[in-house]
C-alpha positions in Angstrom: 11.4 -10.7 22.9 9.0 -13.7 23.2 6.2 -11.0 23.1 7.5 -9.3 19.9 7.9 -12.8 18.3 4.1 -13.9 19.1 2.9 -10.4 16.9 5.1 -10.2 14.2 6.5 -13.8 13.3 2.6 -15.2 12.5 2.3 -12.3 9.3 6.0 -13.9 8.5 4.6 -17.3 8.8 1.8 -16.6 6.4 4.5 -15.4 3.9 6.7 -18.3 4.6 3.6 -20.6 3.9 3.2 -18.9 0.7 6.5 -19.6 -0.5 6.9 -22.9 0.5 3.6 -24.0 -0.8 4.8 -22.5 -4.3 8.0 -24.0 -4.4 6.7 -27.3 -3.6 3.8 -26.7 -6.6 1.1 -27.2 -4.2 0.0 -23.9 -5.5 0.8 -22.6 -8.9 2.5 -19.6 -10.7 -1.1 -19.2 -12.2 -3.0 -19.2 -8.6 -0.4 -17.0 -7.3 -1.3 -14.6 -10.1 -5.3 -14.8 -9.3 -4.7 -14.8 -5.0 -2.9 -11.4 -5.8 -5.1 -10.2 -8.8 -8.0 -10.8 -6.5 -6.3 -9.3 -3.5 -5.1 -6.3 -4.7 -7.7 -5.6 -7.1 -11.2 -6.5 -4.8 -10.5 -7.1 -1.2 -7.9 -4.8 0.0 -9.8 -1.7 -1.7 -12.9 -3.6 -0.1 -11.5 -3.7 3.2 -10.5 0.0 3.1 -13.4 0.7 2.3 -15.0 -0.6 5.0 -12.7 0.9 7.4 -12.8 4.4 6.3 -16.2 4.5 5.7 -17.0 4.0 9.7 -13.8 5.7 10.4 -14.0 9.0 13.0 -12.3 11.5 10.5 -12.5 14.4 12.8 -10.6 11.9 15.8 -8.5 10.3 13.8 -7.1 12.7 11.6 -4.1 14.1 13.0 -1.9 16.8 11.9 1.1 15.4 14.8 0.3 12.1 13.4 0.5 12.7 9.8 3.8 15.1 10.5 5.5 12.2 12.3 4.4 9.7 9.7 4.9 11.3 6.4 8.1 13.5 7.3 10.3 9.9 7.5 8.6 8.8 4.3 9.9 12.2 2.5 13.2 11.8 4.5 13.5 8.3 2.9 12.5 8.9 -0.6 15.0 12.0 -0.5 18.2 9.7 0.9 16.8 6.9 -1.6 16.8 9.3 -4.7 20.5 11.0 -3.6 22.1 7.7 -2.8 21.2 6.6 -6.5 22.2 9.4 -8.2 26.0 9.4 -6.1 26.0 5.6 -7.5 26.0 7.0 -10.9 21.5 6.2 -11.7 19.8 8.5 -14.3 17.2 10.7 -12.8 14.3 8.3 -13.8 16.3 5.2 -11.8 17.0 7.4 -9.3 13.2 8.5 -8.7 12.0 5.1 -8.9 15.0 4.4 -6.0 13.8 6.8 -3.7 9.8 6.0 -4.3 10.4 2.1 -3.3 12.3 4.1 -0.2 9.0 6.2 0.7 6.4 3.1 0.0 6.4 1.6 3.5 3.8 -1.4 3.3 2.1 0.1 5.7 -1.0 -1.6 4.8 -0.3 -5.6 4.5 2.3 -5.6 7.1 1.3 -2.6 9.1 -2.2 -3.6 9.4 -1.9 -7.1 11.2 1.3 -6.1 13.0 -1.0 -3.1 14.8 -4.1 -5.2 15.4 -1.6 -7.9 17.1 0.2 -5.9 19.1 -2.8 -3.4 20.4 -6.2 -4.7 19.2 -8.9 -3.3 16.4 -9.7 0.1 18.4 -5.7 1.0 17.6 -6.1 0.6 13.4 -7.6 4.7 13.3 -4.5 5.9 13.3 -3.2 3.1 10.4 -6.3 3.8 8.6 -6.2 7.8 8.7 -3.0 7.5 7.1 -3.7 4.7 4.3 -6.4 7.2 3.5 -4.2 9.5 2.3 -1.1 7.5 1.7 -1.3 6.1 -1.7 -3.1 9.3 -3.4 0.3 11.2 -1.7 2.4 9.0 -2.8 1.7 8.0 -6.0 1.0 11.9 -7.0 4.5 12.9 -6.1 6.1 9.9 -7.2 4.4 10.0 -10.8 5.4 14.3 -10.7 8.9 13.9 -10.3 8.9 10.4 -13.1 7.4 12.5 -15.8 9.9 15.5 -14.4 12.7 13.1 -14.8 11.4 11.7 -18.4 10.3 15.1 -19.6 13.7 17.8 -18.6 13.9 20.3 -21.8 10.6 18.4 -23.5 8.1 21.2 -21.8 5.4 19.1 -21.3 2.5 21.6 -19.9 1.0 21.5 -16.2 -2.6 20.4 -17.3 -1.0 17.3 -18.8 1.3 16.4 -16.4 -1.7 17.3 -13.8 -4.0 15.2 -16.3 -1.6 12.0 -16.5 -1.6 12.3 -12.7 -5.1 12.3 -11.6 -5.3 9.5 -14.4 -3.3 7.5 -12.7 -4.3 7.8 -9.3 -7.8 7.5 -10.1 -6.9 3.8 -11.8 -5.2 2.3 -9.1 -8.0 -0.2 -7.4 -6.4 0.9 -3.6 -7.6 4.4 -4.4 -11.0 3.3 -5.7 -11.6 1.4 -2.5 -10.3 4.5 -0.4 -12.7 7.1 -2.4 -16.2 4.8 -1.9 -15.1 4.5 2.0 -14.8 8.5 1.8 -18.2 8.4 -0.1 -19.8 6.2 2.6 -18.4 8.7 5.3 -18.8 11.7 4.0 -22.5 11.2 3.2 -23.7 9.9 6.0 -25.1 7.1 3.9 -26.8 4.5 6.2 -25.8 0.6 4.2 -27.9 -2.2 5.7 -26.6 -4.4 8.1 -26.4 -7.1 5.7 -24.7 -5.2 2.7 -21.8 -4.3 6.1 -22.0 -8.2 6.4 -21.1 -9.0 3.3 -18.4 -6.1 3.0 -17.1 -7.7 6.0 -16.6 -11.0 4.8 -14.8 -9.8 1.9 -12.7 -7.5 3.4 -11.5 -10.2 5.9 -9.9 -12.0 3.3 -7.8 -9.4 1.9 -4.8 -9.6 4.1 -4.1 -13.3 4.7 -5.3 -14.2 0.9 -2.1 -11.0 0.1 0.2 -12.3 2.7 0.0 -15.5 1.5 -0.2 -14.4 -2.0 3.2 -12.2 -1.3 5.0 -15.2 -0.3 4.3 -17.2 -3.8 5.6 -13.7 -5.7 8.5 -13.3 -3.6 9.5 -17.1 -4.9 10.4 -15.6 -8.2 12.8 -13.0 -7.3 16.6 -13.2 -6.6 19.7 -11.0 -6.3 20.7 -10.4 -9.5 22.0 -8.0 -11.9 23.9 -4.7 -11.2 25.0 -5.3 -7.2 25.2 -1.6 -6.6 
């Protein structure tokens, strides 16, 4: 127990710190707002980056793996989406139900939890399937969204297929994941000091989120519809 509290509560501590420096206006709504902007939009994709650009594909990529992994994601998702629509949701609530189901943070919390609990050399496996997670994900969640908003409407395949790769292709994660492909792919040789300075960056990205998650989480309560 002791040993399970010493890897997971300092990621919870960072999130605590967050929200407590928020509520006590140490930090602003406004920083809050440029920690996750910045976060989300330059250091995590830099830190993936990094990590799948000197990632072994051919090692790390594997099918058991990825079956294990993405078969309780699909599982979740499909419980998510049937318990909304038995509770009476549209199809559209419904979907959106079952994607927060399937959307393990996998990344912010998965990442540090790993590298406590077994070291750097254990992150492959996390990384192999970031690399494919949030193409996946957000391809079939965005399909079945426009399925849901579109019954009857007979919107065609290229533009559903269009609006998809569009909105893959903007999502700053999935930049950061296709230039570490790039990097690996190739067999691009960066200098040592342009890996420095990815490094630095990319070691902000999870505390700077963390953190940044706990000021967010500040401004949201139970409310609304309780079902």
């Amino acid at each position: 127990m002791s040993a399970a509290l010493e890897v997971i509560l300092p990621v919870f501590l960072v999130i605590a710190a967050g929200w407590a420096c928020t509520r006590a206006g140490i930090v602003t709504s406004e920083i809050v707002d440029g920690l996750m902007r910045f976060a989300q939009g330059v250091a995590v994709p830099v830190l993936l980056a990094q990590r799948i650009g000197k990632l072994d594909l051919a090692a790390s990529f594997d099918l058991k793996l990825f079956a294990s992994f993405y078969s309780g994601a699909f599982v979740a998702f499909g419980l998510g989406f049937a318990g909304a629509r038995w509770l009476g949701r549209p199809a559209t609530e419904a979907v959106a139900i079952g994607f927060a189901a399937m959307f393990s943070n996998s990344l912010l919390l998965g990442v540090p939890i790993t590298e406590r609990a077994y070291g750097t050399e254990a992150l492959a496996g996390n990384f192999a399937i970031i690399a494919i997670h949030s193409p996946l994900f957000y391809g079939f969640g965005i399909a079945l969204m426009e399925w849901a908003r579109t019954r009857g409407q007979g919107l065609s395949g290229a533009a559903l297929l269009r609006q998809i790769v569009t909105a893959i292709f903007s999502q700053p994660l999935v930049l950061g994941i296709t230039a570490g492909f790039a990097v690996n792919l190739s067999g691009l040789p960066l200098p040592g000091v342009a890996w420095s300075a990815i490094g630095m960056v990319a070691g902000t990205a999870i505390p700077t989120a963390l953190f940044g998650l706990g000021g967010v989480l500040l401004r949201y309560k139970p409310d609304g519809d309780f079902r």
